[in-house]
ZAPALO-411429 format. One record per residue (C-alpha): chain; z, y, x. Coordinates in nm, 4 decimals, decimal comma. Layout:
% residues N
(pt A; (Z; Y; X));
...
END
This chain:
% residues 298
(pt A; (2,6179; 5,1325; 8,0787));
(pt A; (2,7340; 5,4778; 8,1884));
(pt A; (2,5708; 5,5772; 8,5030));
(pt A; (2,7425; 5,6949; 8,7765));
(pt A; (2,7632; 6,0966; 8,8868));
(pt A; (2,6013; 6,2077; 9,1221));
(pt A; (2,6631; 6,5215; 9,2662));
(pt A; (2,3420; 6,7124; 9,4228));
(pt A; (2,3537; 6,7102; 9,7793));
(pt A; (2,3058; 7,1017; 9,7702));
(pt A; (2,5785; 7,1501; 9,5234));
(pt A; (2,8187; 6,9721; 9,8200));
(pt A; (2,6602; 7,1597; 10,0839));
(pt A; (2,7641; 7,4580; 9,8923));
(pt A; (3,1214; 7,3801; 9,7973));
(pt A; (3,2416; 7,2424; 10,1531));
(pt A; (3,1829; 7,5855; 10,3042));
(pt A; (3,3206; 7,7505; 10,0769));
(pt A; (3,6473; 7,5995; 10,1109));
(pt A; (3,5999; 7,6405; 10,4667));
(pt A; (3,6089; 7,9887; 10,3918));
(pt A; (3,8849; 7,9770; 10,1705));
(pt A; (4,1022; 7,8288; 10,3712));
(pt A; (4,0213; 8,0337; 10,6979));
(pt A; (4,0798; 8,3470; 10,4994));
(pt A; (4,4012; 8,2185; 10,3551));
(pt A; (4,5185; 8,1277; 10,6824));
(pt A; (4,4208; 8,4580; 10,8818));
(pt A; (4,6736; 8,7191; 10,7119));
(pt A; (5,0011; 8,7001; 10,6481));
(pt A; (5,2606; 8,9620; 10,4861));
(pt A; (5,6037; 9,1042; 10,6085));
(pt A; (5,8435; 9,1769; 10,3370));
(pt A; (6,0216; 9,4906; 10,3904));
(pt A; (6,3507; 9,3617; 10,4761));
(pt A; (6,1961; 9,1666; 10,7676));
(pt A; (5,9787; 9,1711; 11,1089));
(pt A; (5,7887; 8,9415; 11,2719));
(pt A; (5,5800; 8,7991; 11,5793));
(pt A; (5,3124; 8,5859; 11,6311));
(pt A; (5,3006; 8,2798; 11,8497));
(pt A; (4,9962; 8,0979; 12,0193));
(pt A; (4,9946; 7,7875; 12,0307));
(pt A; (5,3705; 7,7958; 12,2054));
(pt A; (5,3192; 8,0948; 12,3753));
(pt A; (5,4018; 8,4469; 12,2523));
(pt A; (5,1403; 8,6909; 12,1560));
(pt A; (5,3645; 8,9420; 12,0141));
(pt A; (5,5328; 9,0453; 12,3452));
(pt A; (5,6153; 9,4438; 12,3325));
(pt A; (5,7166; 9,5549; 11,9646));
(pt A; (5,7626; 9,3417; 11,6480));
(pt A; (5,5540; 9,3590; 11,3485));
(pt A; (5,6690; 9,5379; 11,0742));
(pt A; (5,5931; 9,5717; 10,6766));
(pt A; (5,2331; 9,5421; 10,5437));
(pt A; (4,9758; 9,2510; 10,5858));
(pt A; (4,8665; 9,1379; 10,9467));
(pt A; (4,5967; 8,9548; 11,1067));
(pt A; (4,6064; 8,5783; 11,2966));
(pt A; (4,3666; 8,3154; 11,3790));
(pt A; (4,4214; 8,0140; 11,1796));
(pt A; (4,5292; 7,6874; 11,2461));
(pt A; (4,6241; 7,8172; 11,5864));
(pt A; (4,8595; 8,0958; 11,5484));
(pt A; (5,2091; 8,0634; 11,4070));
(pt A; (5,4108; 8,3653; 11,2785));
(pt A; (5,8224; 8,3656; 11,2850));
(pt A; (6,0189; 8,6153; 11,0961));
(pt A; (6,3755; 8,7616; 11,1282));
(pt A; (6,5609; 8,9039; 10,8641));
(pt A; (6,6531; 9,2820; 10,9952));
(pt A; (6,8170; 9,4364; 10,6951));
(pt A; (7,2126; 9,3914; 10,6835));
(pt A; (7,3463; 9,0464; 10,6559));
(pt A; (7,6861; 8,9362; 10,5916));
(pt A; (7,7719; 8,6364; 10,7324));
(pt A; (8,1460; 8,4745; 10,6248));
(pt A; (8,3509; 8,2710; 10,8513));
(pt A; (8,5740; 8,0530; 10,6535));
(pt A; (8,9052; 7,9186; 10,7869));
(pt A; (8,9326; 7,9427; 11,1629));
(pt A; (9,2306; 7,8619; 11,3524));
(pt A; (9,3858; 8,0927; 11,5219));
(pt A; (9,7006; 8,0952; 11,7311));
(pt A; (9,9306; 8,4117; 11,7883));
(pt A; (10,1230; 8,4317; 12,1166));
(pt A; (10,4288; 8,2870; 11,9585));
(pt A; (10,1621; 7,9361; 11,9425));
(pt A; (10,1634; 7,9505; 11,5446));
(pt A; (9,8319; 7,8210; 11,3992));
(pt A; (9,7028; 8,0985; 11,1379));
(pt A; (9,3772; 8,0082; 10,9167));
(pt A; (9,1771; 8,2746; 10,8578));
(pt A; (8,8567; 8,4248; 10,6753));
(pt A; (8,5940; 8,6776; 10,8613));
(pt A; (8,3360; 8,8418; 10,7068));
(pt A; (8,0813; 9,0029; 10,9740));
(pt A; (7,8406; 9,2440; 10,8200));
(pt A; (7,5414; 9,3319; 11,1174));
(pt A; (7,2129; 9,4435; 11,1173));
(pt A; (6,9025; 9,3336; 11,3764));
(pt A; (6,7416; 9,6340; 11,5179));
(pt A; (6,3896; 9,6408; 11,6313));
(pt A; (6,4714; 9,6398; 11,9525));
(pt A; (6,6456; 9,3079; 11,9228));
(pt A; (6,3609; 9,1230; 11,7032));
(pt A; (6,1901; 8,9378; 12,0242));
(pt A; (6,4804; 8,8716; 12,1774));
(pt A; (6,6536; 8,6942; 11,9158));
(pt A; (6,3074; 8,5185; 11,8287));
(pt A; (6,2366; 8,3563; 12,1307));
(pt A; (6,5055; 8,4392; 12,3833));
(pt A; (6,7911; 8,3065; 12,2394));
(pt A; (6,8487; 7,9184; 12,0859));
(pt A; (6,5011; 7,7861; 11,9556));
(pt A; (6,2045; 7,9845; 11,9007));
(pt A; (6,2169; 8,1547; 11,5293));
(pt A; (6,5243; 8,2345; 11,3244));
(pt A; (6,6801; 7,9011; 11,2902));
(pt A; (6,9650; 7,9463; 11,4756));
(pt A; (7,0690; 8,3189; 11,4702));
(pt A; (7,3690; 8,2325; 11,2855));
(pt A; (7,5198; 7,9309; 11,4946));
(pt A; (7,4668; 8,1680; 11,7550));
(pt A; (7,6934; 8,4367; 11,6078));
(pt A; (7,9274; 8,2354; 11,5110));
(pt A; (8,0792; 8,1124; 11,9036));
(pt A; (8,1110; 8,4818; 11,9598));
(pt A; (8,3081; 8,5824; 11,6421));
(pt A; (8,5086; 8,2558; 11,6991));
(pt A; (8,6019; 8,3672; 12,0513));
(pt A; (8,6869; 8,7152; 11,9596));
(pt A; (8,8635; 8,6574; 11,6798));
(pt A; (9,1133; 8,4187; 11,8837));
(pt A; (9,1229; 8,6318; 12,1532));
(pt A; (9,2614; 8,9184; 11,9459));
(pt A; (9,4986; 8,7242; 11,7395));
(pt A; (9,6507; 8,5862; 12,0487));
(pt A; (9,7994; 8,9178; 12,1382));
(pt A; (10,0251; 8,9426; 11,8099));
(pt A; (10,3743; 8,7443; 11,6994));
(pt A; (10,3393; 8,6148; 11,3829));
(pt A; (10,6062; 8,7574; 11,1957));
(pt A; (10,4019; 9,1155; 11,2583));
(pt A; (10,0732; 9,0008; 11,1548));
(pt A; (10,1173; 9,1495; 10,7862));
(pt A; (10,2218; 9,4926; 10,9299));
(pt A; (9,9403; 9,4765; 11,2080));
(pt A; (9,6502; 9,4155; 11,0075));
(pt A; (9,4577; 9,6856; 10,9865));
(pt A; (9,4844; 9,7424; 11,3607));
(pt A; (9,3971; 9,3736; 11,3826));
(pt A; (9,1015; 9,3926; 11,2098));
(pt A; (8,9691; 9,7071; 11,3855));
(pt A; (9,0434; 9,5273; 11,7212));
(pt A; (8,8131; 9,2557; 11,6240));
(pt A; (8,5366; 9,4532; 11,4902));
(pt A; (8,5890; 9,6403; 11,8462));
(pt A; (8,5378; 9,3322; 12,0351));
(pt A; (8,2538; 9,1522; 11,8235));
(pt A; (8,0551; 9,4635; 11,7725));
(pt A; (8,1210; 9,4858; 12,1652));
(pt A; (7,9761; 9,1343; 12,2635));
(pt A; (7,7651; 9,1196; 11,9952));
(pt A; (7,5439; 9,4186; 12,1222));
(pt A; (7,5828; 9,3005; 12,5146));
(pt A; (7,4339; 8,9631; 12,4514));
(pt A; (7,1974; 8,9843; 12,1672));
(pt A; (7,1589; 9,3558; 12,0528));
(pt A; (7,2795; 9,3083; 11,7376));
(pt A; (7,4390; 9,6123; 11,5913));
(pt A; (7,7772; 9,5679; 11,3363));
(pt A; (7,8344; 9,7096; 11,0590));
(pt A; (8,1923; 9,6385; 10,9831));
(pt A; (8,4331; 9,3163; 11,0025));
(pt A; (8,6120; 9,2270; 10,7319));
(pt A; (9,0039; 8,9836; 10,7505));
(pt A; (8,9922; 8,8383; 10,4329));
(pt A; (9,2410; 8,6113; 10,4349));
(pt A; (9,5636; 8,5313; 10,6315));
(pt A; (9,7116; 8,1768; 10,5340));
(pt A; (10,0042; 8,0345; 10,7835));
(pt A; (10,1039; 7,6916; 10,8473));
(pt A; (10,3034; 7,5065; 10,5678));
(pt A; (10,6115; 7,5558; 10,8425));
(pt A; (10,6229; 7,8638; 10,9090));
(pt A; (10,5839; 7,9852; 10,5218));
(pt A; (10,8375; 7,7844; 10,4642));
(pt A; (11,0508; 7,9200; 10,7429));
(pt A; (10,9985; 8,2674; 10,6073));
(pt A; (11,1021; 8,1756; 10,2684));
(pt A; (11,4037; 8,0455; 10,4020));
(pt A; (11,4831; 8,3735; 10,6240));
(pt A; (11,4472; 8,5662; 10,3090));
(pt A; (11,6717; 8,3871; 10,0922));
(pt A; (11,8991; 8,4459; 10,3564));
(pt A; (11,8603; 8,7770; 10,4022));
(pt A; (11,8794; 8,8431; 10,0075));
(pt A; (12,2283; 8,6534; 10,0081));
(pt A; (12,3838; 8,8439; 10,3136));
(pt A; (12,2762; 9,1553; 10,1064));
(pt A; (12,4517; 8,9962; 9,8284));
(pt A; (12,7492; 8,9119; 10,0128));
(pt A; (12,7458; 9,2655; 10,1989));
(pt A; (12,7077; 9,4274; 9,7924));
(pt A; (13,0161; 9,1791; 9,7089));
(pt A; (13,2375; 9,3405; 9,9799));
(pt A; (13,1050; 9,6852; 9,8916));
(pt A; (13,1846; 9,6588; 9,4959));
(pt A; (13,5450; 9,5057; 9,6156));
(pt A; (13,5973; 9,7462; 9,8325));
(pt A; (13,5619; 10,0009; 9,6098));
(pt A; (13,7552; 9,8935; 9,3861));
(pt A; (14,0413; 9,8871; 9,5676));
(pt A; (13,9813; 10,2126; 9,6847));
(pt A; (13,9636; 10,3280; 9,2980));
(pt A; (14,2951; 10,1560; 9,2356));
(pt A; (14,4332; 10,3001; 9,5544));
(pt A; (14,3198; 10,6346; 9,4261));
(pt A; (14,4780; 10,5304; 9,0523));
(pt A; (14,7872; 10,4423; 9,2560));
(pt A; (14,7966; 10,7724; 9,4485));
(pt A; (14,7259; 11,0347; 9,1210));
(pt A; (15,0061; 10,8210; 8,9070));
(pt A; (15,2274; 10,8307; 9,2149));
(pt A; (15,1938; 11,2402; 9,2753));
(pt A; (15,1765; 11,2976; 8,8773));
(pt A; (15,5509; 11,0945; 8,8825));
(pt A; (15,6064; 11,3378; 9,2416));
(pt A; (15,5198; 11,6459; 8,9809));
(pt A; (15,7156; 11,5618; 8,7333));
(pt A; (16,0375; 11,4396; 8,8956));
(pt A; (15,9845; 11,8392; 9,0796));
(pt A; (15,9801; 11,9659; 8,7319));
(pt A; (16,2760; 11,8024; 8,5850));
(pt A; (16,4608; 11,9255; 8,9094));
(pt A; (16,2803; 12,3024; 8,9029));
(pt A; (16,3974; 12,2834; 8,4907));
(pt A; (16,7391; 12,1681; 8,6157));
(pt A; (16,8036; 12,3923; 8,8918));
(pt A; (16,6792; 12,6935; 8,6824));
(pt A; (16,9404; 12,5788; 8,3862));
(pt A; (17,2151; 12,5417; 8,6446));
(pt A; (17,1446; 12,8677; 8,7926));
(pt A; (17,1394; 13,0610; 8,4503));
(pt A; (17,4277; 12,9204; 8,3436));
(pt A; (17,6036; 13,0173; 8,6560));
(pt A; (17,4836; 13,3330; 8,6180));
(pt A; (17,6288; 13,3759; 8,2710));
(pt A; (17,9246; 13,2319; 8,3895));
(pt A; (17,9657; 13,4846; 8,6395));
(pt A; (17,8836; 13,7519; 8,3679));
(pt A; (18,1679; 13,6456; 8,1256));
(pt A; (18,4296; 13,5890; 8,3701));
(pt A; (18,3435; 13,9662; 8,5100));
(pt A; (18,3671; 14,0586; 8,1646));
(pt A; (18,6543; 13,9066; 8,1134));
(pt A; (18,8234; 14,1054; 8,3850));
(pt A; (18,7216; 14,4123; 8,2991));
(pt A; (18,7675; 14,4068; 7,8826));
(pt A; (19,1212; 14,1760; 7,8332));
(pt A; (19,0009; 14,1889; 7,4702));
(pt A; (18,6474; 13,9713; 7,6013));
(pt A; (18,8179; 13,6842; 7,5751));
(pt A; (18,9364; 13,6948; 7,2078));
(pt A; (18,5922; 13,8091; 7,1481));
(pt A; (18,4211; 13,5318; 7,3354));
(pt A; (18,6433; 13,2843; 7,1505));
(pt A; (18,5362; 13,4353; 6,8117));
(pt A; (18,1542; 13,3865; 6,9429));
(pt A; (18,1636; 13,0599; 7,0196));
(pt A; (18,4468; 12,8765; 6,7747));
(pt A; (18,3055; 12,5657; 6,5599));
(pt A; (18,5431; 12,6567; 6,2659));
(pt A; (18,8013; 12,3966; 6,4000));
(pt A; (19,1673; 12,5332; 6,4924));
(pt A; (19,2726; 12,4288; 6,7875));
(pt A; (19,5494; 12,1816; 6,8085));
(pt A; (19,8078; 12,1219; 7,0703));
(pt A; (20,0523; 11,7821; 7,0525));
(pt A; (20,4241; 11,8729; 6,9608));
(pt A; (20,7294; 11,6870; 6,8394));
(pt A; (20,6202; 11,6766; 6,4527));
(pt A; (20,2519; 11,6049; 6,5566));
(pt A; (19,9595; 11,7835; 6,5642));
(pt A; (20,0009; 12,2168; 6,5177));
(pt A; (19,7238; 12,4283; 6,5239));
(pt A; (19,7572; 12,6473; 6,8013));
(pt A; (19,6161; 12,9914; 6,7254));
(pt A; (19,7197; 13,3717; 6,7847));
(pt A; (19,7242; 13,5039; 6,4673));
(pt A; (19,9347; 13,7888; 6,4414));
(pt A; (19,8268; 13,9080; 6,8312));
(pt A; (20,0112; 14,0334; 7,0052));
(pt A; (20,4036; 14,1088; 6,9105));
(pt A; (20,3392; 13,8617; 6,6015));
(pt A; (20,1875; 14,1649; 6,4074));
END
């Protein structure tokens, strides 16, 4: 039968100590990242009371000293759909991202002054703050200028949560993102509406206009065809009156020819006979009527 170990009672006098050692050494440093600070609490009481500790390894006493950090690098923290209402009481859902930064100064404050001792909390504390801004800016705008208005609505809120932010817990923001804007079911579809509207008036408005023009074209058509006639009649009567007046003027010419020059006339016969005699109506029928021997028959 195996017999039973038995440990030497120095060997356990050795080995309890020892751990007694480890664990009091383990215990009595601790090591602040670089992105952090931190403080040291006795047994509920504070020990670290004027400035935080910072990077590098630090000292306690074990088993009786407690250490609580806080994040002080940037943090973003996002604040997803929160109702807001404009001043025309629509409900608007929207998305802030708030992007801060714990200064030194603020470390013990936020530890131990504020909502339960450590950093548990530090974000259900922002977030009343944020919540209350954001509504209080939003309440100034309609919401039909909201999409216009956002960049000044956004700066407006990073102006009054950087403001209350600092006043009641000294924490310094960085910047405040809107990012998102989503409207009630209603009031989309009331927009949607307005524009299909408004895109058929322009339609109707673009109707009239084409129309409209083209009855001015035609009325223009109507007008050219109607002056081009106007021309033309004054050209037929220009061409007429000119004819009239030349031939009145050669008139004029032959008969003062004829008064002057007897002979004219025979001559202006001659100029203008077709080859036909002349005929005059007598008892035996028609006789060609012509002058031939002039004057005296000879």
């Amino acid at each position: 039968m195996r017999q039973p170990l038995n440990m030497p009672g120095s060997s356990l006098r050795l080995i309890v100590p020892a751990l007694l050692i480890i664990a009091l050494l383990s215990g009595s440093f601790f090591v602040v990242p670089p992105n952090q600070m931190a403080a040291i609490r006795w047994m509920g009481g504070t020990v670290t009371t004027k400035q935080p500790l910072g990077t590098g390894v630090h000292f306690k006493v074990p088993f009786l000293e407690d250490v609580d950090y806080l994040q002080t690098s940037q943090s973003t923290y996002l604040l997803p759909e929160l109702s807001v209402y404009t001043n025309d009481n629509q409900a608007v859902a929207i998305s802030i991202s708030v992007i801060y930064q714990v200064p030194a100064s603020a470390v013990l404050h936020l530890l131990y002054d504020v909502g339960r001792a450590g950093n548990t909390d530090i974000d259900a504390t922002i977030v009343p703050v944020v919540r209350d801004r954001a509504l209080a800016v939003f309440a100034k705008y309609n919401t039909l200028n909201i999409s216009d208005s956002r960049t000044q609505i956004t700066a407006q809120m990073k102006k009054e949560i950087a403001d209350a932010l600092g006043r009641l817990f000294g924490i310094n923001v960085v910047d405040v993102q809107l990012t998102s804007i989503r409207y009630s079911p209603v009031f989309a579809e009331s927009v949607e509406n307005a524009v299909k509207a408004k895109a058929q008036a322009v339609q109707a408005q673009n109707t009239v206009l084409q129309r409209k023009y083209e009855g001015e074209q035609k009325t223009v058509t109507a007008q050219a065809e109607a002056q081009a006639k106007i021309e033309a009649a004054k050209g037929i009567a220009e061409s007429t009156v000119l004819e009239a007046t030349a031939q009145a003027k050669a008139i004029a010419l032959v008969g003062q020819a004829m008064q002057a020059n007897p002979q004219y006339t025979k001559f202006y016969a001659i100029q203008h006979w077709n080859g036909i005699l002349p005929q005059y109506v007598g008892g035996n029928g028609a006789v060609p009527f012509v002058d031939i021997g002039g004057k005296g028959g000879k």
